[in-house]
N, C-alpha and C positions, 0 to 999 in steps of 0.2 A: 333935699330929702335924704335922709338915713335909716337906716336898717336895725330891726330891732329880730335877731336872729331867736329863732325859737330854738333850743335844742332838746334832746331828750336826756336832762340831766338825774339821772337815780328816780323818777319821777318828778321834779318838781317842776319841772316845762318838758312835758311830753309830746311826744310825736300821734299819741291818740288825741290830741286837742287839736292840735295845727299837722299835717302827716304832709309830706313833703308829697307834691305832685296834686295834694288836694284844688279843686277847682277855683280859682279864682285868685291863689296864693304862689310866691313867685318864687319854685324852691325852697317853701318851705317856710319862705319869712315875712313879714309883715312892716309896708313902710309906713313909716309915721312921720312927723314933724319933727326931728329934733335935731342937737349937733353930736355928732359921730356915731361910728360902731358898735356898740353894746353886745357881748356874746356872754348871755347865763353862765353859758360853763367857765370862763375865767371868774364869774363871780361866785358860785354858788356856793366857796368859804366863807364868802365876805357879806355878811347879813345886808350889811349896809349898801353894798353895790346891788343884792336881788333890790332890796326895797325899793334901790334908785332906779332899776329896769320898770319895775310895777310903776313909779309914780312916774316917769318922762312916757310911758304909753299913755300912764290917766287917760284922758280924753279922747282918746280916738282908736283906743282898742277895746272891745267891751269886756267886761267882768266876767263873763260868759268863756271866755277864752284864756285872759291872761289873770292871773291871778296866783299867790302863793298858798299852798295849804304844810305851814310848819312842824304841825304838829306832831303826827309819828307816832301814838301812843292811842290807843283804842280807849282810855280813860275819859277821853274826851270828845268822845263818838254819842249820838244817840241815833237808834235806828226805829224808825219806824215802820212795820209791820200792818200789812192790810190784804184784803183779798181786794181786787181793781172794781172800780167804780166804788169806793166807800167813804171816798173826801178824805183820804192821805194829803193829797198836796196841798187840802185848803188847812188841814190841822198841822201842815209842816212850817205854815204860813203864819197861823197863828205862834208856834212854839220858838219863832225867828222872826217876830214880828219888830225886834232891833237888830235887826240883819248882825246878829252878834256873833253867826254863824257860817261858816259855808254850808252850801244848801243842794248836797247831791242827791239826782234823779233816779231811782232804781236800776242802780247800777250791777244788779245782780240777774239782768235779762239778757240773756243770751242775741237773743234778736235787734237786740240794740248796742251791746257794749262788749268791745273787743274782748276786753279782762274777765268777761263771764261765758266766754264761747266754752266753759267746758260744764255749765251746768244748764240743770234742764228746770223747765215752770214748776215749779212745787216740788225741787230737789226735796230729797230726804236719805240723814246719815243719821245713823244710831251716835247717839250719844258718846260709846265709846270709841266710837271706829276715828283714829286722826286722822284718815284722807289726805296722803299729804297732795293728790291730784290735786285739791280744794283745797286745801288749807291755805298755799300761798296765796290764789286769786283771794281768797276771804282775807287774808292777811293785808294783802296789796289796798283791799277795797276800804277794809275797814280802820283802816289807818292812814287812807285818804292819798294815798299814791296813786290810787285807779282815776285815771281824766277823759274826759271825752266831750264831743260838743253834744251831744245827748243827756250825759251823766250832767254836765254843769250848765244845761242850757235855763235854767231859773235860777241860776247862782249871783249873789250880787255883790258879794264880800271879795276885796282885792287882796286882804291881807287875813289869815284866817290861821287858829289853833285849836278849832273846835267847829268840830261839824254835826250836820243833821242829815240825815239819812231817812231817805223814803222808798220801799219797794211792796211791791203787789205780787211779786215773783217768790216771794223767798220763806213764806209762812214758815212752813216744814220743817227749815232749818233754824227754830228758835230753839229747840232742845238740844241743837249743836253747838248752839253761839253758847248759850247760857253755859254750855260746858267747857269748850276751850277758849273763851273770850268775856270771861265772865266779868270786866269792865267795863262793858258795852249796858247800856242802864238801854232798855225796850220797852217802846208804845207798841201796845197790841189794839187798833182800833177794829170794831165790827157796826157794820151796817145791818139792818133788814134785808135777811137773803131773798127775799121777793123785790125790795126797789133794787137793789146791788144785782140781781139777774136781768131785773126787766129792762134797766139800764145799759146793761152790757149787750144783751139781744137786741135794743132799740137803735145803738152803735153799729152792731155785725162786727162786735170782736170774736177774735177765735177765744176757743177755748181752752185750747192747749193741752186735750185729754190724753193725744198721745204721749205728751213727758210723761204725764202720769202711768198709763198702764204698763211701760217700758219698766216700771222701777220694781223689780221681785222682792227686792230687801224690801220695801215700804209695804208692799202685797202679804209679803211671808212672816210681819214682824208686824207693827200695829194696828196696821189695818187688815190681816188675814182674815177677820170676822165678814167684814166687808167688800170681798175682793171680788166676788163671784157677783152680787149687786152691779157693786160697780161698773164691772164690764157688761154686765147684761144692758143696764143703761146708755152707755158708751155707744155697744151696736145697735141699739136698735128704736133709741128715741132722737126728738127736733131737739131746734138750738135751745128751746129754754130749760127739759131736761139736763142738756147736757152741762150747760153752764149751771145751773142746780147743783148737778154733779159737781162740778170743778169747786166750788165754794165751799160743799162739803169737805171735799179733799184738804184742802188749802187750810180748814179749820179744824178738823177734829184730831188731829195730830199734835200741835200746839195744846190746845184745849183739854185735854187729855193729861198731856204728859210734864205739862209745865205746875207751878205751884204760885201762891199769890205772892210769893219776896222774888219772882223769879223774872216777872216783868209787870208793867201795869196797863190795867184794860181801860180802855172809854172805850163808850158808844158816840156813834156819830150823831143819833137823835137826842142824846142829852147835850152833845154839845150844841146843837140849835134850838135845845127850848130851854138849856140852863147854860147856857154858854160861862158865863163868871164862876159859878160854884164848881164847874165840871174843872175847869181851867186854876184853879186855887186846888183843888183837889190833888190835878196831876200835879204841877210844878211844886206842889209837897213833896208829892210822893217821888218825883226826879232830882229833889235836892236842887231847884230852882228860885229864884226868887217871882213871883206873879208882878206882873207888868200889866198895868188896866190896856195898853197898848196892843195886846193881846186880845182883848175884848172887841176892840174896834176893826182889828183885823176880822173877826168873825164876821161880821156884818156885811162882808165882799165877796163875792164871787170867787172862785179857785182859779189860779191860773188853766187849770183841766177842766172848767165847766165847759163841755164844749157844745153842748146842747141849749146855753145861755140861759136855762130854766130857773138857777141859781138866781139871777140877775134881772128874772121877770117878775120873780115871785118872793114873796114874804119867804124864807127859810122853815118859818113856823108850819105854813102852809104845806112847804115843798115835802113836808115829812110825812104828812096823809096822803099828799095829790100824789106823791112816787110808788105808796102804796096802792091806795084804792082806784086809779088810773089803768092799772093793771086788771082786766078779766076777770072776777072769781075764780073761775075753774081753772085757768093758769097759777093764779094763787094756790088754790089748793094742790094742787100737782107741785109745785115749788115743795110746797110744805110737807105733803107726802114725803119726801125724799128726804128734805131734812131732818124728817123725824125718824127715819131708817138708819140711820148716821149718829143716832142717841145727841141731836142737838137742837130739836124741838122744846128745849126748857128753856133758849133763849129767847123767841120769840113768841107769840099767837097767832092769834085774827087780826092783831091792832097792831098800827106800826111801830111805838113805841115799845122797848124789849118789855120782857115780863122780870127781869134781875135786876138789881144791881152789880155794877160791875166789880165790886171785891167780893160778888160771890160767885164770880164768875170758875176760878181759878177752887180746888178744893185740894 
């Protein structure tokens, strides 16, 4: 047996993937089957020696862990944007359905990922402000330096120059990206904030209000219309106000402040009841080619479905029964609230939105 030493080389074998002293790992490295010493860092000039570290683990180290991401250059990033519960990961599924991509996890949540310990759920930077506190993690992340077994635990690609990016943390920050990272091409997906809450309440996820109400620049600056609402809400309603709130939060900032060449929108319900036309539509509008293989990816359950409802049920189905499952009068208290938040022209009564989504954006 021989050792296939992990190092922390400028990012490309990090120590937030494998961290020495981690459980189960013997200082740090990883035996495998093979003949002799391999150390990254003697190779990490030499293309052809990383490749030969990636291909002598193949088989016995997962993809998940070891793997190269080359690329460097945000050009070849797409990030997708979502408020949590709204089928991000089955739509990152479909958009990497020829695993042509590396396929990192919301790596922009503090509570899960080393490289984002300094920003908060529903961060928000004006547009002008460079931060350079954020800037580098953004920089790190979005040009695929940032690793972790959290960030890459759906990652299947060993050799990668192009990544996809999914987070439910990071709405806020689309009028930042689009301004110092304007390479970055973004999916903005929205759900039905009635199945998107009831989902989350039916979980017992937090809700993460306090990142929110800590933030005075987002209070004193696009949301100051809203600010006094929103705390009022915050102290003194249950979880499904609150996560009502959080949704609002998460989208009307975005929503507001972005324009349609500025990212592109789907719905999650057009993608289950027009899944091809929706999916032809984006990878136009990403400078894609459409892959019918993308198609057949929709028909599966998310790796996140963790309630298996996806998996019981026609999708077609799942798009009413998420809705109408839900109380009336929870409903309508949902919708109350979104409609305070000037974003009651997305949806109604009925699950399916009441727009299209290039008029989403004005």
């Amino acid at each position: 047996m021989s050792r296939v030493v992990l190092a922390d080389v400028d990012g490309v074998l990090e120590a937030g993937a494998l961290r020495i002293g981690s459980p189960g790992l013997e200082a740090g490295s990883l035996s495998i089957p093979a003949g002799g010493e391999i150390d990254p860092r003697a190779a990490v000039n030499r293309s052809r020696g990383l490749a030969r570290v990636v291909h002598m683990a193949g088989e016995a180290v997962s993809s998940h862990i070891l793997f190269l991401d080359v690329g460097g250059d945000t050009s070849e990033t797409m990030l997708i944007l979502s408020s949590m519960r709204s089928g991000s990961t089955w739509l990152a599924g479909m958009l990497n359905s020829r695993n042509d991509r590396r396929l990192m996890m919301e790596p922009f949540r503090a509570d899960r990922v080393r490289a984002a310990r300094r920003f908060l759920w529903g961060q928000y930077l004006e547009p002008s402000d460079e931060a350079p506190r954020l800037m580098r993690p953004s920089r790190r992340i979005l040009t695929g330096r940032a690793r972790g077994l959290y960030v890459d635990f759906l990652n299947e690609r060993r050799l990668s120059r192009r990544r996809l990016i999914k987070d439910v943390s990071a709405t806020n920050l689309a009028p930042w990206f689009r301004r110092w990272f304007p390479s970055v091409r973004i999916v903005y997906l929205l759900r039905n904030p009635v199945a998107a809450t009831g989902s989350a309440v039916d979980l017992r996820f937090p809700d993460f209000l306090d990142d929110f109400l800590v933030q005075t620049e987002m209070f004193s600056g696009p949301l100051h219309e809203h600010a006094n609402l929103a705390r009022r809400i915050a102290s003194s309603s249950g979880a499904v106000e609150r996560h009502a709130l959080r949704w609002c939060l998460e989208n009307v900032i975005p929503l507001q402040m972005l324009r349609p060449d500025d990212m592109h929108v789907v719905f999650y319900e057009h993608l289950v009841t027009r899944p091809e036309q929706e999916l032809r539509r984006l990878t136009a509008g990403l400078g894609l080619r459409f892959d019918a293989s993308a198609v057949t990816t929709a028909t599966r359950p998310s790796a996140t479905d963790l309630r298996g409802r996806a998996a019981a049920l026609d999708r077609r189905h799942l798009v009413s029964e998420s809705v109408d499952s839900i109380p009336l009068s929870t409903r309508d208290a949902i919708r109350r609230i979104v409609d305070s938040f000037g974003l009651g022209h997305l949806y109604g009564s009925e699950p399916l939105p009441l727009v299209e989504p290039e008029h989403v954006l004005t």
